[in-house]
MIZAFI-965590 format. One record per atom (N, C-alpha, C, CB): residue number from 1; residue in one letter; x, y, z. Coordinates in steps of 0.001 Angstrom, whole numbers, plus 524288, in hexadecimal, padded with zeros to 5 digits. Glycine has a CB too. Layout:
! MIZAFI-965590
nr=NUM; rest=A; c1=X; c2=Y; c3=Z
...
! end
This chain:
! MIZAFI-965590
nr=1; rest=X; c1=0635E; c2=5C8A2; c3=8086F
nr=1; rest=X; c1=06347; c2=5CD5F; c3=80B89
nr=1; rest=X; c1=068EB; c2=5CF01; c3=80CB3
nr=1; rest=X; c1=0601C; c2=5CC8D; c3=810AD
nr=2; rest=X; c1=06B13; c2=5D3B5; c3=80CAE
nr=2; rest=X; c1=06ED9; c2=5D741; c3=80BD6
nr=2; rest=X; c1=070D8; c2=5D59F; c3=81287
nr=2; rest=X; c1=06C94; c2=5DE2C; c3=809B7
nr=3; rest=X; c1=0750C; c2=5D563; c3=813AD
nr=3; rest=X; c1=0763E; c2=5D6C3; c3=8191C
nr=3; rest=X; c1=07731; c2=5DC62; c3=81AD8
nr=3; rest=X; c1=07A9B; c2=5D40A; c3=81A73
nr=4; rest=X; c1=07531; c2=5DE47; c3=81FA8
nr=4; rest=X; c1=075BA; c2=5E407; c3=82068
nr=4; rest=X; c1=07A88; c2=5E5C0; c3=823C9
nr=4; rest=X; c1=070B9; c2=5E619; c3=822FD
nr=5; rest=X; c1=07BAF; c2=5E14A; c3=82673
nr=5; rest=X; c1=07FF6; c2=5E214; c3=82B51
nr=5; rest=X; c1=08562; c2=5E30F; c3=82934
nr=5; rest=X; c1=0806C; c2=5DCB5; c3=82F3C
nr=6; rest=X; c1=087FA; c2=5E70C; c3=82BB0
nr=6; rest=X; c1=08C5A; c2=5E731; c3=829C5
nr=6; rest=X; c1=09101; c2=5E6DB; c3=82ADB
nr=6; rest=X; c1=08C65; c2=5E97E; c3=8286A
nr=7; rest=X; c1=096C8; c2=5E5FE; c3=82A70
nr=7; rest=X; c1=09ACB; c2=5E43E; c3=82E91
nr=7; rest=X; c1=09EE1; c2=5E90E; c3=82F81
nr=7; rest=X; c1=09E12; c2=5DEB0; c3=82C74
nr=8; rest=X; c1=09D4E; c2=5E8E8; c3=835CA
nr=8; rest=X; c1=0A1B7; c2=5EEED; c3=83519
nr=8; rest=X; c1=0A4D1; c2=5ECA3; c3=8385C
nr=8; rest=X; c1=09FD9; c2=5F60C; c3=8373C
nr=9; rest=X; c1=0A9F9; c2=5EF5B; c3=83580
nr=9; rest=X; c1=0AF6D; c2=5ED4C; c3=8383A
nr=9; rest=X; c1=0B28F; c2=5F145; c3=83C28
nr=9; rest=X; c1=0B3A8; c2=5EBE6; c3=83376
nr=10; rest=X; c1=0B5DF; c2=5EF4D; c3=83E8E
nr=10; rest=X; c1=0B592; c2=5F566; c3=842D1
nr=10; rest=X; c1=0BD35; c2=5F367; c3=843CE
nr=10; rest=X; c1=0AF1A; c2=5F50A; c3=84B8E
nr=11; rest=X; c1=0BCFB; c2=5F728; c3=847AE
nr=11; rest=X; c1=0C337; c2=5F6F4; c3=847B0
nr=11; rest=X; c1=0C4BB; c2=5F947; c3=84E80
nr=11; rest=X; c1=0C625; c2=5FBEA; c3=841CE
nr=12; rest=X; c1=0C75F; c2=5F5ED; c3=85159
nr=12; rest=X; c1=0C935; c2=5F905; c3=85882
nr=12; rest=X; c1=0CE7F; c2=5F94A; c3=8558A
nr=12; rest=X; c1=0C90E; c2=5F42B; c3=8608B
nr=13; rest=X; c1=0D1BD; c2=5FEF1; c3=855F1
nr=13; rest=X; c1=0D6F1; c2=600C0; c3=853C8
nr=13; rest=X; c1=0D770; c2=60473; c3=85968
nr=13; rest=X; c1=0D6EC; c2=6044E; c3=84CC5
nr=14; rest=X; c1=0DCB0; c2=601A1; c3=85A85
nr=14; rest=X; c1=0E0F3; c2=6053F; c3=85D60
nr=14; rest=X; c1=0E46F; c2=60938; c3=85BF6
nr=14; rest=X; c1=0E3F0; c2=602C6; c3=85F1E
nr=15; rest=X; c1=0E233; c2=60D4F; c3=85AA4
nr=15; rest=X; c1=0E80E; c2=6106F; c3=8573E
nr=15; rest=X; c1=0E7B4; c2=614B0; c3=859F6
nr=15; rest=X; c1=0E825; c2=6121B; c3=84FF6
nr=16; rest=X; c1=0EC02; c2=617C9; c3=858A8
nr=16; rest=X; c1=0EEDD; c2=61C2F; c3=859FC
nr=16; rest=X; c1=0EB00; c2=62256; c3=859FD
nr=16; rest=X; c1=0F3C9; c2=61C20; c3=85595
nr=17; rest=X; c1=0E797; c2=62670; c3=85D8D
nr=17; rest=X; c1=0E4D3; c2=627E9; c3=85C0F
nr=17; rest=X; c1=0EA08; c2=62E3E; c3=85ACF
nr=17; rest=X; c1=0DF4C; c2=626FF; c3=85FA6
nr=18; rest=X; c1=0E95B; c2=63087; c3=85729
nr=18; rest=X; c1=0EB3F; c2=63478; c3=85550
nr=18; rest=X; c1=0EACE; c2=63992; c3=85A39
nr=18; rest=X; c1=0E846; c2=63535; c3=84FE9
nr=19; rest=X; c1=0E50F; c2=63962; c3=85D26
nr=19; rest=X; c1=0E4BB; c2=63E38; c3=85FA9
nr=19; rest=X; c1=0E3E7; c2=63C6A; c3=86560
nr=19; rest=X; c1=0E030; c2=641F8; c3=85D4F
nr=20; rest=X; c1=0E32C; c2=636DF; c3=865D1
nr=20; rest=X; c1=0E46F; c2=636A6; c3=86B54
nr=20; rest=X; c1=0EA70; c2=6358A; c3=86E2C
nr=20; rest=X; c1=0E116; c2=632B9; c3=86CEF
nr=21; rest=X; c1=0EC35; c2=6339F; c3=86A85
nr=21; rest=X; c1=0F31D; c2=632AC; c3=86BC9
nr=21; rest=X; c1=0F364; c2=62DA6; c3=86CA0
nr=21; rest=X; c1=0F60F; c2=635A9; c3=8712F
nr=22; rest=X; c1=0EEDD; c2=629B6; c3=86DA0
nr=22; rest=X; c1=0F05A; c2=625E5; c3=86F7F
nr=22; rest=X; c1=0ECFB; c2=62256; c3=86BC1
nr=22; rest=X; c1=0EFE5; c2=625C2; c3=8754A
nr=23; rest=X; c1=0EE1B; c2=61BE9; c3=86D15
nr=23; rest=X; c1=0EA22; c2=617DC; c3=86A14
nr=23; rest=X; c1=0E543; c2=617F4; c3=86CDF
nr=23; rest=X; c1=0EC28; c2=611AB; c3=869DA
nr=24; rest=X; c1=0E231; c2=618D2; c3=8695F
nr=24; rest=X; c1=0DC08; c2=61809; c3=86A53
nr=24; rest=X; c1=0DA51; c2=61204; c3=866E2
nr=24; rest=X; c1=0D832; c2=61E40; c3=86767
nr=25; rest=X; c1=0D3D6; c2=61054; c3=868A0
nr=25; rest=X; c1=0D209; c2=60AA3; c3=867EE
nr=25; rest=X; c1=0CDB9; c2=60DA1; c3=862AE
nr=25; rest=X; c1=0CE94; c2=606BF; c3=86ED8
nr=26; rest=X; c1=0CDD5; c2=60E8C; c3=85F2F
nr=26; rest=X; c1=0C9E7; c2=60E63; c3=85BC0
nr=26; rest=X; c1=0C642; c2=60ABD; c3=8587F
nr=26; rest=X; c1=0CB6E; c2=6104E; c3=85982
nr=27; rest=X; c1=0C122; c2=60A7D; c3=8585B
nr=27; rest=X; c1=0BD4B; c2=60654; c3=85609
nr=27; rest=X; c1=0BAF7; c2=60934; c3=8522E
nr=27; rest=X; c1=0B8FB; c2=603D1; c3=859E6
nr=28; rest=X; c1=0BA99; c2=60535; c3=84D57
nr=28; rest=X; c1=0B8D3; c2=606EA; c3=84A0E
nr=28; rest=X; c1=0B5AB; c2=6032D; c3=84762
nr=28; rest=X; c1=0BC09; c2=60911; c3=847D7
nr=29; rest=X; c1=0B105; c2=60717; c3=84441
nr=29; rest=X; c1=0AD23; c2=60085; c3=842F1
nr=29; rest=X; c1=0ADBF; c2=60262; c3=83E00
nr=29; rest=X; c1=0A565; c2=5FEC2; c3=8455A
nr=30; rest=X; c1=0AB77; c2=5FF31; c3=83857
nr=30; rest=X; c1=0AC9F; c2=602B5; c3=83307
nr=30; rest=X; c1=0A70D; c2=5FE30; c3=8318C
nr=30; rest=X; c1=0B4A7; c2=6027B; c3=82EAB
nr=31; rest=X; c1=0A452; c2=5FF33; c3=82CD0
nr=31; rest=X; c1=0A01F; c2=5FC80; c3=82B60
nr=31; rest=X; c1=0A123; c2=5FD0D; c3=82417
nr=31; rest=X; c1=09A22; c2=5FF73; c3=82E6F
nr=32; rest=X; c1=09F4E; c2=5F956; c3=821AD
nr=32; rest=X; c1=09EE0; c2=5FA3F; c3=81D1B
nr=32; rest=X; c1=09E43; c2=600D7; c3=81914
nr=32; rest=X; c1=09B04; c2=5F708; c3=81D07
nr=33; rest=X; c1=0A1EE; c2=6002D; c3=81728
nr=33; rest=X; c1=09EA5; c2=6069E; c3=813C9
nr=33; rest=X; c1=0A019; c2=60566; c3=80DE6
nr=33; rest=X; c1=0A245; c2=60E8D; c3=815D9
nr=34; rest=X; c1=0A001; c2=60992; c3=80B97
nr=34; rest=X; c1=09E8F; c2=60AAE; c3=80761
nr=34; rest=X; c1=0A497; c2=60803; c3=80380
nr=34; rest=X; c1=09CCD; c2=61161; c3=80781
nr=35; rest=X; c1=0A0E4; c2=60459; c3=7FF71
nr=35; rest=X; c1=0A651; c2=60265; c3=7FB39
nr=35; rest=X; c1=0AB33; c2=5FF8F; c3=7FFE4
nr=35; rest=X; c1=0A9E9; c2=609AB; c3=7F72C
nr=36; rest=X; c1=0A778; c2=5FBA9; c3=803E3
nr=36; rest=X; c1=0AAA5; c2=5F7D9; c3=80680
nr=36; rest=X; c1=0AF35; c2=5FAFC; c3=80BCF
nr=36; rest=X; c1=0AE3A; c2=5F4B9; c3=80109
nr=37; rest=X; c1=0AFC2; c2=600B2; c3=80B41
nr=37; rest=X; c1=0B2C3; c2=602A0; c3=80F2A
nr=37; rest=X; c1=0AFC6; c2=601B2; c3=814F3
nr=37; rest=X; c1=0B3E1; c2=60891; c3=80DD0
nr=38; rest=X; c1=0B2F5; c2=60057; c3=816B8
nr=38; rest=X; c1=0AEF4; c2=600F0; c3=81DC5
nr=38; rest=X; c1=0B040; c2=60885; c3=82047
nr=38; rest=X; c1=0B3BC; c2=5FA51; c3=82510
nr=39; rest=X; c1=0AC0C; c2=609C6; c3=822D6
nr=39; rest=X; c1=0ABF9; c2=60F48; c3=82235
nr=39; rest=X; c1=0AB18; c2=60F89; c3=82A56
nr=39; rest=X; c1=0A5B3; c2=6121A; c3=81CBC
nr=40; rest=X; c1=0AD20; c2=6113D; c3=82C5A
nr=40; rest=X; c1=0ADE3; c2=6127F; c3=833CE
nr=40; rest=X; c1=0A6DD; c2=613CC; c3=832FF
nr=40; rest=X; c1=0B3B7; c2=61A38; c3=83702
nr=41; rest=X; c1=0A633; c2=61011; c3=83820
nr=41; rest=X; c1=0A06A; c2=61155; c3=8399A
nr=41; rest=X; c1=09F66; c2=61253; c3=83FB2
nr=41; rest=X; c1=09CBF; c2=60C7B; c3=837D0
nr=42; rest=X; c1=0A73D; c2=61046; c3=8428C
nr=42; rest=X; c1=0A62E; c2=61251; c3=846F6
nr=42; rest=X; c1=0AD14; c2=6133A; c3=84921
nr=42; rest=X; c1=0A1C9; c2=60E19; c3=84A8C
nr=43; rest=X; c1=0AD71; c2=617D4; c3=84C3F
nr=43; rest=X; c1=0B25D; c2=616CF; c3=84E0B
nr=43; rest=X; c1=0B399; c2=619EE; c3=8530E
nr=43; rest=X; c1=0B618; c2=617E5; c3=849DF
nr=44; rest=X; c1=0B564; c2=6182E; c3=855E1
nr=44; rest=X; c1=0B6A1; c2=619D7; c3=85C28
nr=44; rest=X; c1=0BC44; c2=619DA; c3=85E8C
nr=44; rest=X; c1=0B3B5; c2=615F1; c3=85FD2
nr=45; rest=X; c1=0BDE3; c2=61C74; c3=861A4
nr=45; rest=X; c1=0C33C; c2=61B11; c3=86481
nr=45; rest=X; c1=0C43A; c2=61CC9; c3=86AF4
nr=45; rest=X; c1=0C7CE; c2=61E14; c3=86111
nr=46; rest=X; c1=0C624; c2=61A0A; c3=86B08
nr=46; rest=X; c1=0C66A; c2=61854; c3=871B7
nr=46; rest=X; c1=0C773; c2=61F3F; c3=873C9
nr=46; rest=X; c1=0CD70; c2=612AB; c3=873D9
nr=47; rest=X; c1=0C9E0; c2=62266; c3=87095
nr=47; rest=X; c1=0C9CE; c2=6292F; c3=87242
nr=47; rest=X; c1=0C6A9; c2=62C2B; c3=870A7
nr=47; rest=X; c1=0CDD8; c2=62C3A; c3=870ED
nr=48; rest=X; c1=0C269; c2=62AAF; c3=86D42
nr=48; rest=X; c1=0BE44; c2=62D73; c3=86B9B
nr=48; rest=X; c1=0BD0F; c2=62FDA; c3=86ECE
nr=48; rest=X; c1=0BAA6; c2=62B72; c3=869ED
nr=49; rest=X; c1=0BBF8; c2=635CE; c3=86EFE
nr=49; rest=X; c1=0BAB8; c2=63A49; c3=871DC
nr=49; rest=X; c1=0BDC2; c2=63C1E; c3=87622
nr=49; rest=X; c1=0B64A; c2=639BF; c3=8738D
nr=50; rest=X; c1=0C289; c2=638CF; c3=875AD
nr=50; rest=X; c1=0C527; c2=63BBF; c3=87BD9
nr=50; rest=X; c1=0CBB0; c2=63BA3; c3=877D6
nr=50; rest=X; c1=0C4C3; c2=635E3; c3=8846D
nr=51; rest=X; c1=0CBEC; c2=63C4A; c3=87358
nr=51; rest=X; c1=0CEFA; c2=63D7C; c3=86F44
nr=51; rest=X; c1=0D03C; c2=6448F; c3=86E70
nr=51; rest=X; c1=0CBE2; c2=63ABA; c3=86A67
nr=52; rest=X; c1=0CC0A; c2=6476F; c3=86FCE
nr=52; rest=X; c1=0CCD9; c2=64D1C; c3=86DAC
nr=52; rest=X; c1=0CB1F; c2=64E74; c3=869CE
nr=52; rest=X; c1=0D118; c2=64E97; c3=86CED
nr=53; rest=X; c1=0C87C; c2=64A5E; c3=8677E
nr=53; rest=X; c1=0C78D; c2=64AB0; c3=8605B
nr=53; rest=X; c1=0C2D2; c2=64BD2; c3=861CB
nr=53; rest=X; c1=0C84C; c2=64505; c3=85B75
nr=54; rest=X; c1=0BFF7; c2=65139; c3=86024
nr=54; rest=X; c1=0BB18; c2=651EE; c3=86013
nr=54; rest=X; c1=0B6E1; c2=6519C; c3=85D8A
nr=54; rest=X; c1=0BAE1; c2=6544F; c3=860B9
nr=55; rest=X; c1=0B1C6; c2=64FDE; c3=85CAA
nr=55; rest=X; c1=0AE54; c2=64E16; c3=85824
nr=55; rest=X; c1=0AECF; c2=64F2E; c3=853FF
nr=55; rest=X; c1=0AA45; c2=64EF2; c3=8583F
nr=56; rest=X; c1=0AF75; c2=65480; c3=852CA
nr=56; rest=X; c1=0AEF1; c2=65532; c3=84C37
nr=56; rest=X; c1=0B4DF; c2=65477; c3=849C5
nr=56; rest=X; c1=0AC6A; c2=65BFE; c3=84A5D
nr=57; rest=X; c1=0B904; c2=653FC; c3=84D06
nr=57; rest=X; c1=0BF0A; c2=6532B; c3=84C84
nr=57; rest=X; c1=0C012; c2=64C4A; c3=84A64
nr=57; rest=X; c1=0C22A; c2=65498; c3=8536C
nr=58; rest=X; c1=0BFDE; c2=64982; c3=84709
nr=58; rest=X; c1=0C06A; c2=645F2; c3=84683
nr=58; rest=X; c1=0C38D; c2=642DC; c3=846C3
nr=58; rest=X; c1=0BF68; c2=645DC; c3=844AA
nr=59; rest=X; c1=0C3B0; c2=63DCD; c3=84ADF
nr=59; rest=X; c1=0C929; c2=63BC2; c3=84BEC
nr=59; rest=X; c1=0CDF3; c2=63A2E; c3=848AF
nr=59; rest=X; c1=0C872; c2=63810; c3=84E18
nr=60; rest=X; c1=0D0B8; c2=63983; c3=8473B
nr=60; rest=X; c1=0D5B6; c2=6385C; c3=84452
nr=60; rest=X; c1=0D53B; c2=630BC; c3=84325
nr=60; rest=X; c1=0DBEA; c2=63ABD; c3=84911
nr=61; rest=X; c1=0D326; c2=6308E; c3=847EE
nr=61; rest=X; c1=0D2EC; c2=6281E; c3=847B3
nr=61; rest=X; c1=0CC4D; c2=6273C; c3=845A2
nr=61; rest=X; c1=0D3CD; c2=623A5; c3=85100
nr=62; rest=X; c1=0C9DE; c2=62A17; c3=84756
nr=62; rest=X; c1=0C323; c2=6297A; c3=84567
nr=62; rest=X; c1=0C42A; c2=62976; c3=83F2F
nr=62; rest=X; c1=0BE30; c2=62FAE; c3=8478E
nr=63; rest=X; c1=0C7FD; c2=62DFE; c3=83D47
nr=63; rest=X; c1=0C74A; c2=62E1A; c3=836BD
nr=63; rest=X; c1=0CC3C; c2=62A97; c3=834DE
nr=63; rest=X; c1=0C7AB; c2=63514; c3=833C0
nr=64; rest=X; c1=0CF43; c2=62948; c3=836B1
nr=64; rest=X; c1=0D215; c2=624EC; c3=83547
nr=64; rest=X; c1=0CF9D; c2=61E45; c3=835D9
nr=64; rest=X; c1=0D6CB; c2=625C2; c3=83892
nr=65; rest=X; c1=0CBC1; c2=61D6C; c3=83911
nr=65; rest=X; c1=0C742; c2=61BFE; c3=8386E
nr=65; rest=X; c1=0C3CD; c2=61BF3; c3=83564
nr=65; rest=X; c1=0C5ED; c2=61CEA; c3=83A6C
nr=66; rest=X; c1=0C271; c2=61F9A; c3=83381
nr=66; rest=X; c1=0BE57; c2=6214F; c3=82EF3
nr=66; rest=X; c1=0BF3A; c2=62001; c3=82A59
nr=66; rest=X; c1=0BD96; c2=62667; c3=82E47
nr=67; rest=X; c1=0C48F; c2=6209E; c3=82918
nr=67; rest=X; c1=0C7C3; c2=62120; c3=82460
nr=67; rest=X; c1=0C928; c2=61806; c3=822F8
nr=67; rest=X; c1=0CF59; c2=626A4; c3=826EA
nr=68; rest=X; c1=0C8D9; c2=615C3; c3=82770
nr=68; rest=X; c1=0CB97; c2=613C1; c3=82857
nr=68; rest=X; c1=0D162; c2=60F58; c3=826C6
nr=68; rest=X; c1=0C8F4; c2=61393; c3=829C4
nr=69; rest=X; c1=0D44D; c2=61510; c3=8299C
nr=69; rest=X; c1=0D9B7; c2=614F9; c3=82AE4
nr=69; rest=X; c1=0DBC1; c2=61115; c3=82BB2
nr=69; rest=X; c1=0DAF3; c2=6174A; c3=82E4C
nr=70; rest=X; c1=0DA2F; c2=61162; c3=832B6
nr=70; rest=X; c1=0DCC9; c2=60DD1; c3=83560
nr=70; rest=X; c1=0DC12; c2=60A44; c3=83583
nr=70; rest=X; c1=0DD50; c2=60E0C; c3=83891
nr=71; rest=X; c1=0D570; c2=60625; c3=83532
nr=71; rest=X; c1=0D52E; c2=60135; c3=832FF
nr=71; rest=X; c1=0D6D0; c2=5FFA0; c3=82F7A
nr=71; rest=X; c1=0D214; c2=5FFED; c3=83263
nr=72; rest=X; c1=0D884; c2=60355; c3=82AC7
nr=72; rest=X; c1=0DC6A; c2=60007; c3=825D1
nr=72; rest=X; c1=0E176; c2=5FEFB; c3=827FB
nr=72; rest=X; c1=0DDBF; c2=603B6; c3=81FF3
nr=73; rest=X; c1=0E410; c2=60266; c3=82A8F
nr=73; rest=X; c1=0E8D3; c2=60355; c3=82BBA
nr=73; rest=X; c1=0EA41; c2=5FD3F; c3=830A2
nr=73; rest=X; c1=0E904; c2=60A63; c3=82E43
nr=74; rest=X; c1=0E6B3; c2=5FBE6; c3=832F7
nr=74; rest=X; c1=0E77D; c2=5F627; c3=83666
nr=74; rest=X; c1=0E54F; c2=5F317; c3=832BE
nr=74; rest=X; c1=0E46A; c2=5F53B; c3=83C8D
nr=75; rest=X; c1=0E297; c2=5F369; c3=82DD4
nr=75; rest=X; c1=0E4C8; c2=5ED58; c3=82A1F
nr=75; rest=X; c1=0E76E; c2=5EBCC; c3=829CC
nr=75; rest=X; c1=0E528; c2=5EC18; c3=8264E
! end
C-alpha cells in the first residue's frame, strides 16, 4: 500500500519588508509539487493587512515567496 502523507517543509524568515520599511517575521509552508519542486501552500507575515498592500495588489515578499527566492537565497 502506497503511503498518502506528505512532508511539507516550511520556513520563519526575518527579512527586510520592501513596503513596510521595516523587518517583518514571515512563515512559510511549501508541499511537494510537480517534477520534485516544492510549490508555497501557505504564507503569512507579522504586517499582513496593516502593510497598505491591498487584496488584489500583490505583495512584493508573498511573490518572492512564490517564486521561491528567498528560501534559496538562505541556503
Amino acid at each position: 500500500m502506497a503511503e498518502t502523507t506528505s512532508k511539507k517543509k516550511g520556513h520563519v524568515d526575518r527579512v527586510a519588508c520592501p513596503v513596510a520599511g521595516h523587518t517583518v517575521t514571515c512563515t512559510s509552508k511549501y508541499k511537494p509539487g510537480e517534477e520534485g519542486e516544492d510549490s508555497l501552500s501557505y504564507f503569512a507575515c507579522t504586517m499582513e493587512g496593516h502593510c497598505g498592500i491591498t487584496m488584489w495588489d500583490p505583495c512584493p515578499l508573498f511573490i518572492s515567496y512564490l517564486e521561491n527566492k528567498i528560501p534559496k537565497e538562505k541556503k
